[in-house]
N, CA and C of each residue as an Amber inpcrd file, in Angstrom:
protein
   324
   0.8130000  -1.1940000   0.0000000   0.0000000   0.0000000   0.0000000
   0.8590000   1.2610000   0.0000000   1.9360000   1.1810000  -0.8460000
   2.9190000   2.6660000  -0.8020000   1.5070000   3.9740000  -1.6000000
   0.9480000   3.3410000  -2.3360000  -0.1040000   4.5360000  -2.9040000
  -0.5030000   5.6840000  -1.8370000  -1.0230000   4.3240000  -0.5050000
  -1.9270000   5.1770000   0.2410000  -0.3130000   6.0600000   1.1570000
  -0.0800000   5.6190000   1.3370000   1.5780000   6.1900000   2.2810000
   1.6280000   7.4580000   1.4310000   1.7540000   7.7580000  -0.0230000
   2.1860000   8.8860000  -0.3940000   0.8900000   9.7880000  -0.8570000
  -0.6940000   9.4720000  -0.9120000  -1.7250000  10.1400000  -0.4080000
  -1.5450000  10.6890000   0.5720000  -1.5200000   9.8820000   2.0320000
  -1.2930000  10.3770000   3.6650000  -0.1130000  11.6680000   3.5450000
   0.6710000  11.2270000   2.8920000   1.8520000  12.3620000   2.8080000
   1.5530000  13.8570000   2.3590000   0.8700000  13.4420000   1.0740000
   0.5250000  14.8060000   0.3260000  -0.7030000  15.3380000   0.7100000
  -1.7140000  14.5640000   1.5310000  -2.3900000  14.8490000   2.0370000
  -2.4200000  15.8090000   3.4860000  -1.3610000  15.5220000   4.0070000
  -0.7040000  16.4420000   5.4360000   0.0070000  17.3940000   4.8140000
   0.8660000  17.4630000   3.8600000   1.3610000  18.7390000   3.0700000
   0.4290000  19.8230000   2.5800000  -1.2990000  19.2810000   2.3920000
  -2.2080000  20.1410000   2.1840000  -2.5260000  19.8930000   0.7890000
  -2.3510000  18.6250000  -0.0690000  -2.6630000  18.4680000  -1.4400000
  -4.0440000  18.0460000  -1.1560000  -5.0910000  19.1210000  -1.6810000
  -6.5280000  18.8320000  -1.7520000  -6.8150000  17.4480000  -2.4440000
  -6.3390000  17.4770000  -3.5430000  -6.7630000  16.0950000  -4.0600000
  -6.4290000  14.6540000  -3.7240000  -5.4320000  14.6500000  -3.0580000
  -4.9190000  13.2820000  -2.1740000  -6.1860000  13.4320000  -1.3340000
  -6.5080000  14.4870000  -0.0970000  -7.2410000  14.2600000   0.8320000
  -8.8060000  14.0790000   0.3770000  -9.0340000  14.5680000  -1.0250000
 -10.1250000  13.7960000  -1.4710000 -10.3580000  12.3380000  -1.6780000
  -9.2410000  11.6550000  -2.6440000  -8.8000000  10.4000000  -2.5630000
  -9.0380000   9.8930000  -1.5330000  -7.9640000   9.9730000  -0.0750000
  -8.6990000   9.0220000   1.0950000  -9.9220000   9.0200000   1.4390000
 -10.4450000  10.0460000   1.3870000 -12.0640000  10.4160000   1.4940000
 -12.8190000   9.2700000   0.6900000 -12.3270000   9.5430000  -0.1790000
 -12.7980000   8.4540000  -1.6130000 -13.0100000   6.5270000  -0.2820000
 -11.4980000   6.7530000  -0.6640000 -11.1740000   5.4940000   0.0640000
 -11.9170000   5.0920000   1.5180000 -11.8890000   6.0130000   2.5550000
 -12.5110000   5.6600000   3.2230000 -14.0320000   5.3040000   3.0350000
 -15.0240000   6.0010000   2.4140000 -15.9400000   5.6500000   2.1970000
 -16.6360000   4.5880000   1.1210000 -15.2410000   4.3670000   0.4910000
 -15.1080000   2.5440000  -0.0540000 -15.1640000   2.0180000   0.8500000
 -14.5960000   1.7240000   1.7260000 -14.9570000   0.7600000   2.9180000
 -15.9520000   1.1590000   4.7170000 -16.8560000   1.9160000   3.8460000
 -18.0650000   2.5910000   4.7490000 -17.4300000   3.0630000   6.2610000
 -16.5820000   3.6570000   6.2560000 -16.3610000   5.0330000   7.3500000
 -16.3030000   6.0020000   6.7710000 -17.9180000   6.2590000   7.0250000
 -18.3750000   7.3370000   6.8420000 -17.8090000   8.8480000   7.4130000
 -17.4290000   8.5870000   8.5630000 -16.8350000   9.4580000   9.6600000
 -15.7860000  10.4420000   8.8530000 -14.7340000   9.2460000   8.9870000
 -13.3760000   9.8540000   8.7920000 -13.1900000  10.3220000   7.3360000
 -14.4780000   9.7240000   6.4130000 -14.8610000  10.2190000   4.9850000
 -14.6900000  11.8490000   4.8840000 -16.0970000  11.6560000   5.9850000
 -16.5840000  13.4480000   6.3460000 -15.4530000  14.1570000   6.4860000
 -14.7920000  13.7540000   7.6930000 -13.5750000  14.6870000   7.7580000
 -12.9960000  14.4950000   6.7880000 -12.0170000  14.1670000   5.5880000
 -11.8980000  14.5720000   5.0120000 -12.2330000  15.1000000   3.7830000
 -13.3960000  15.0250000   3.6770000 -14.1730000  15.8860000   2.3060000
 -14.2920000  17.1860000   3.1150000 -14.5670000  17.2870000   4.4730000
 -14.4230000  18.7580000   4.6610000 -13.1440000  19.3410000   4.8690000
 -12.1100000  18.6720000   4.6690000 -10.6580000  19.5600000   4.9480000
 -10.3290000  19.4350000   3.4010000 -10.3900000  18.7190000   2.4950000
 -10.1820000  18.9830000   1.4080000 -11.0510000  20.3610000   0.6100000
 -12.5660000  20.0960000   0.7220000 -13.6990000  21.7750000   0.3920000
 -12.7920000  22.8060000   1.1000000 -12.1440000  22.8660000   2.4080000
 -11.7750000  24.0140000   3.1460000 -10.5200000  24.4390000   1.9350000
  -9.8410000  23.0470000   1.5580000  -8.6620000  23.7230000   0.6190000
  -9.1280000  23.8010000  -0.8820000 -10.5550000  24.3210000  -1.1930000
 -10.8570000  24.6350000  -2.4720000 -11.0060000  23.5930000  -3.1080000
 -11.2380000  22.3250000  -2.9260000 -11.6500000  21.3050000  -3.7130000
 -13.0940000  21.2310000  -4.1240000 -13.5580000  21.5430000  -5.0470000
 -14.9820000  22.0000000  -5.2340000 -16.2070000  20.1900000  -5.4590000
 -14.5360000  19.0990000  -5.7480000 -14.8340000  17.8590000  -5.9930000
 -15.4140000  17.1150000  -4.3870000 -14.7220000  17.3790000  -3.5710000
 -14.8060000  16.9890000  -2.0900000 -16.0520000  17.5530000  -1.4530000
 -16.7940000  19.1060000  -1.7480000 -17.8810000  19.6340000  -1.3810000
 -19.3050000  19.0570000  -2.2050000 -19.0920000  18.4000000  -3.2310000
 -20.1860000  17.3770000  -4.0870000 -20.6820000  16.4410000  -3.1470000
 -19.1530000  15.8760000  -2.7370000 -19.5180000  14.4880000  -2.1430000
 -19.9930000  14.6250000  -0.7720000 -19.7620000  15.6160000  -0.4440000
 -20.2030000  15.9220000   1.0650000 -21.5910000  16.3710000   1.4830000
 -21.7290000  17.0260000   0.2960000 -23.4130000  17.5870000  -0.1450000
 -23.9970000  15.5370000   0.3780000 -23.6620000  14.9570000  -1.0290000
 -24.1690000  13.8020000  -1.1090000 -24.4830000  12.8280000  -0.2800000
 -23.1760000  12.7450000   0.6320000 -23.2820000  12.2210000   2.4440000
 -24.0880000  12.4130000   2.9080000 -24.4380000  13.9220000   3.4260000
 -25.3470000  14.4530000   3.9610000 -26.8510000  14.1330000   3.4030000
 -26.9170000  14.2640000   1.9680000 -28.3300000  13.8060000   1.6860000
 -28.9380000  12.6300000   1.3470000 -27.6300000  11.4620000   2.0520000
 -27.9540000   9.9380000   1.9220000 -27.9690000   9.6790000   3.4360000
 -27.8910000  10.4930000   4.3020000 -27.8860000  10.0830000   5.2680000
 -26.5690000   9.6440000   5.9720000 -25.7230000   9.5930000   5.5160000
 -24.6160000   8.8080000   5.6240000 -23.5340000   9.5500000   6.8270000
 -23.6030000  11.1740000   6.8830000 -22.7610000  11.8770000   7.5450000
 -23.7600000  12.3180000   8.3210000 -23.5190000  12.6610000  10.0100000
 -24.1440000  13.2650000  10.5290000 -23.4380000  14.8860000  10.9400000
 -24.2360000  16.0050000  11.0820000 -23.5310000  16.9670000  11.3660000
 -22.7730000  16.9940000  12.8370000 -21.9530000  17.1190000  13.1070000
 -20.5160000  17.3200000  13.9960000 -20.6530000  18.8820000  14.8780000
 -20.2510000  19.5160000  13.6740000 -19.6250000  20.6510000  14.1380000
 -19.7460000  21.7200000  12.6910000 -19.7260000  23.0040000  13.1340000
 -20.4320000  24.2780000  12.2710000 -18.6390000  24.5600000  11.6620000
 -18.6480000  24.5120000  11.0660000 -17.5710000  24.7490000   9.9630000
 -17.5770000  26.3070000   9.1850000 -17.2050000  27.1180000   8.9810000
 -17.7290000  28.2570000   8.1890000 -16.8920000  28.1450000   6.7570000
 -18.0350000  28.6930000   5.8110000 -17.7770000  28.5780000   4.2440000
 -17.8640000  29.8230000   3.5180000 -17.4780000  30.6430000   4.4830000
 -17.5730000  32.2990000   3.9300000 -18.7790000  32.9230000   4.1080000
 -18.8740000  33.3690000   2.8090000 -20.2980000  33.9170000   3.1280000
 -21.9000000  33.6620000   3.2850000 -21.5260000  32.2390000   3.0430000
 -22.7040000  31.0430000   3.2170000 -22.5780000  30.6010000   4.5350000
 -22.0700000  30.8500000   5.5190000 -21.6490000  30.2840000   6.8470000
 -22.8390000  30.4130000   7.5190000 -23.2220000  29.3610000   8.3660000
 -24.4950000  29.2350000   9.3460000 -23.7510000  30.5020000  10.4690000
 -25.5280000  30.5670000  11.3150000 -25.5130000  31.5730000  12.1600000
 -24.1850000  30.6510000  13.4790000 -24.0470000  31.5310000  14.2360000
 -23.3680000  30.4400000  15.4090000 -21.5320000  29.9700000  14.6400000
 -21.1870000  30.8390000  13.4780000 -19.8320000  29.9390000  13.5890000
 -18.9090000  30.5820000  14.0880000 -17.7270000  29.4390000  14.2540000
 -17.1820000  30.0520000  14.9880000 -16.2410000  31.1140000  14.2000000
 -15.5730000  30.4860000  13.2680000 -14.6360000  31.4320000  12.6550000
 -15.5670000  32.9720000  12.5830000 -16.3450000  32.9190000  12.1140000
 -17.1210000  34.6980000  12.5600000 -17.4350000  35.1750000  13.8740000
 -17.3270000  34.3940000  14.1530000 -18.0190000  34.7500000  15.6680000
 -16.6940000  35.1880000  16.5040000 -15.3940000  34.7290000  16.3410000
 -14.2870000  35.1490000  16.3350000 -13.4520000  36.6400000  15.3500000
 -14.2030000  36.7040000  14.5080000 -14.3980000  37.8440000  13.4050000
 -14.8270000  39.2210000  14.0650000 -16.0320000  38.7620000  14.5560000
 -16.9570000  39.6360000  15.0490000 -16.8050000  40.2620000  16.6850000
 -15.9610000  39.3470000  17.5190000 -15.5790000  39.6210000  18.9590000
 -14.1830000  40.7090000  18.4910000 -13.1760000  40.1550000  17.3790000
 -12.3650000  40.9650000  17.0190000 -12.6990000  42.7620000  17.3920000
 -13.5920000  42.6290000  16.0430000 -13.5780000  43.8810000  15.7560000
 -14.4640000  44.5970000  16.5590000 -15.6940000  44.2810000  17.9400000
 -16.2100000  44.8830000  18.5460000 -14.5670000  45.0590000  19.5990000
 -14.1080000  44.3840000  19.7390000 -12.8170000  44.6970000  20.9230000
 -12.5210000  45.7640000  20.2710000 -11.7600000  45.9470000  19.1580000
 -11.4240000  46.9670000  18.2950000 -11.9080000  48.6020000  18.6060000
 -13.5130000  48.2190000  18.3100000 -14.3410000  49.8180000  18.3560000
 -14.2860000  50.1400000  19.8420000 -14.3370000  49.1080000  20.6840000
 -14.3940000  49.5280000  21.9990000 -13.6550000  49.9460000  22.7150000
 -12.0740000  49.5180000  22.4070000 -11.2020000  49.9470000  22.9710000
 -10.6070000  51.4890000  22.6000000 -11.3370000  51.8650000  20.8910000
 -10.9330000  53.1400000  20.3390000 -12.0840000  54.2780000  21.0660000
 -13.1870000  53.3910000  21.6090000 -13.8560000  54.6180000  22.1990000
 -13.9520000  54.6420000  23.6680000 -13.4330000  54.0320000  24.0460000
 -12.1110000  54.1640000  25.4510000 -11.1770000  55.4640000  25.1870000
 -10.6190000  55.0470000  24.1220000  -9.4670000  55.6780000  24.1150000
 -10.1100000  57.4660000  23.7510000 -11.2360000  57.6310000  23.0750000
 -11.5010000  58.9150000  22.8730000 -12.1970000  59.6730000  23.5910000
 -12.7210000  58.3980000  24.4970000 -13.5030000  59.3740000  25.9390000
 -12.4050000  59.9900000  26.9410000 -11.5160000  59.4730000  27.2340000
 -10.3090000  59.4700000  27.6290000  -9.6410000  60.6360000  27.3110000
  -9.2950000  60.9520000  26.1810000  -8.9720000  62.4030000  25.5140000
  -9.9080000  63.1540000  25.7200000 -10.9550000  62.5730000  25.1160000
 -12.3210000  63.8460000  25.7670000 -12.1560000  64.4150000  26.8760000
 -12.2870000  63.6490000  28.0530000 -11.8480000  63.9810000  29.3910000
 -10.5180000  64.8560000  30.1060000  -9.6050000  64.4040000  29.3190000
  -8.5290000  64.9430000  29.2570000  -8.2310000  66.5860000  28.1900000
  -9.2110000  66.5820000  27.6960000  -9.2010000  67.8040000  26.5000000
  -8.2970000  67.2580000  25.8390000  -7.6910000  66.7390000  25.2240000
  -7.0630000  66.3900000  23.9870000  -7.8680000  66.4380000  22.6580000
C-alpha cells in the first residue's frame, strides 16, 4: 500500500486532491466518519470535488452533522470562525472609544 503512504503524505502537506482520494477510500470501505472529515478539509482547501460528495453524504444520510464549519459567506448563524471575526472587531471599536472618551476627558 505505498499509494496510500504517499496520499497520507501529500495529504498532510495540504494536497486537496490526495485528501479527497482518502475520502474516496474511506468511504469505499463505509467510514463514513473519517470520509466526512476529510471531504471537509479537502472543500476548506478549495476542492470544489470533495464539497459534491459531502453535499451527497449528507443527503444519503450517511454523515451526521458534527460541528459548524464556516464557508464564507454562506456560513451558518453560530460559527465560529465569525463569531471570532466579530468579537475581534467589537474589541477593536471599543477599545478606540475608550481611548476617545479618555482624551475627551482629558481635552485632547
Amino acid at each position: 500500500m505505498e499509494i496510500i503512504f504517499h496520499l497520507e503524505e501529500a495529504a498532510i502537506g495540504g494536497h486537496a486532491i490526495a485528501r479527497h482520494y482518502l475520502a474516496l477510500r474511506e468511504k469505499w470501505y463505509d467510514r463514513f466518519d473519517k470520509a466526512v472529515k476529510h471531504f471537509i478539509i479537502a472543500a476548506n482547501l478549495g476542492y470544489d470535488g470533495s464539497l459534491k460528495e459531502l453535499k451527497g453524504c449528507y443527503a444519503e444520510g450517511k454523515a451526521i452533522q458534527q460541528r459548524r464549519f464556516c464557508l464564507g459567506s454562506s456560513c451558518t448563524p453560530g460559527c465560529r470562525g465569525c463569531n471570532k471575526k466579530s468579537t475581534e472587531g467589537s474589541r477593536r471599536k471599543s477599545r478606540g472609544s475608550r481611548r476617545s472618551s479618555v482624551r475627551g476627558i482629558l481635552g485632547k
